[in-house]
Every structure is written in structure tokens, then in C-alpha cells.
C-alpha positions in Angstrom: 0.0 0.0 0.0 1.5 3.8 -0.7 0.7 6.3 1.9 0.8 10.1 0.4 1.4 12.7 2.9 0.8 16.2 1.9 1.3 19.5 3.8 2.1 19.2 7.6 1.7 15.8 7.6 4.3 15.5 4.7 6.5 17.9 7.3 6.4 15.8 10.1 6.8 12.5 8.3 10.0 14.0 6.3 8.7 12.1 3.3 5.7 12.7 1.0 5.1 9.1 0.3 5.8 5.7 1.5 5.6 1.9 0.9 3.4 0.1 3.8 4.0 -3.9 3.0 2.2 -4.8 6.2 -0.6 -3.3 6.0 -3.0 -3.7 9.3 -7.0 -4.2 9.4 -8.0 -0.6 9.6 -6.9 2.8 8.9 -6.6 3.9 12.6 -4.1 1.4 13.1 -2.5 2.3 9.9 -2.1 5.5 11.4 -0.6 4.7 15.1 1.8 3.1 13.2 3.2 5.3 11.1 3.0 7.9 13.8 5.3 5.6 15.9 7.4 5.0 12.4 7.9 9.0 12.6 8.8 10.8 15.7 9.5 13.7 13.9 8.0 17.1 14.3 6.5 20.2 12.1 8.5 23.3 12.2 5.5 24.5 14.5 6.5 21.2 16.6 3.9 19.1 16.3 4.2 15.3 15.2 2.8 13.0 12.7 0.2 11.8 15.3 -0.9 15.3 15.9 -1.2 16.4 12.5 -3.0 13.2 12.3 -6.0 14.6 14.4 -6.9 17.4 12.0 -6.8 15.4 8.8 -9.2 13.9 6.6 -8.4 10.8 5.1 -8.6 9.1 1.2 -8.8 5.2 1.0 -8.6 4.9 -2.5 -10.3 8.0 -2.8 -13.1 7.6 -0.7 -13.0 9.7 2.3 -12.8 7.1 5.7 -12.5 7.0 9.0 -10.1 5.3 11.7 -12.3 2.1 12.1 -12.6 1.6 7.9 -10.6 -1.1 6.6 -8.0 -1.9 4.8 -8.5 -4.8 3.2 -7.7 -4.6 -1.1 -7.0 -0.4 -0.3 -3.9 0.4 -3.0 -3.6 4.3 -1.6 -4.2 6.2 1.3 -4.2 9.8 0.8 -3.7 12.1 4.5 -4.8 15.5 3.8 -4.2 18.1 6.6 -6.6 21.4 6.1 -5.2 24.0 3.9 -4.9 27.2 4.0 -6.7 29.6 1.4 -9.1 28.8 -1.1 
């Protein structure tokens, strides 16, 4: 599975996409994960998992929630809000 980060969340994973070969049941544990994976911070000092709690979430395109699954999902996209229009 690819994970694309964008924004913030790109910021404080220092990448803006990875490879996930083991890829758990659901996206909230998808996400604990790769916040442990990246202990890294924003310039604004805040970490993967905190950026986390603002996004909104693509599974393949279809905006999901922590408890959705995984199961057949090719992307997950993690979209922190933007700024502007």
C-alpha cells in the first residue's frame, strides 16, 4: 500500500510518500503506526500523530474513517486542512 502525505503531515513524516508492505486491518491502526514509524516534528513542533488529528483521510479515494478497513486499499491519501481557497 502507498501512503501520500501532503502538507504538515508531509512535514512531520519528512517524506511525501511511502511503501506500507504490512498493512494492518484498519486505517486507525495504519495511522498509530506510522506515527510511531515517525517521531519527527512540524516546524511549529507538532508530530505525525498530531497532525493526524486534524486530517481527513482518502482510502482509494473515498474519504474514511479510523475504524474503515484496509482490506484490497492500493492508496491512502492524508490531507491536513489548507490554508486559502
Amino acid at each position: 500500500m502507498e501512503i501520500h502525505y501532503f502538507a504538515a503531515a508531509r512535514a512531520a513524516a519528512g517524506t511525501d510518500r511511502e511503501q506500507v508492505a504490512d498493512v494492518p486491518a484498519t486505517l486507525g491502526e495504519l495511522l498509530d503506526a506510522r506515527a510511531a514509524a515517525h517521531p519527527g516534528t512540524t516546524d511549529a513542533g507538532m508530530t505525525l500523530g498530531d497532525v493526524f488529528g486534524r486530517c481527513t483521510f482518502l482510502i482509494d479515494g473515498r474519504n474514511s474513517g479510523r475504524t474503515d478497513a484496509l482490506s484490497g486499499a492500493a492508496r491512502v491519501d492524508v490531507l491536513p486542512p489548507f490554508a486559502g481557497g
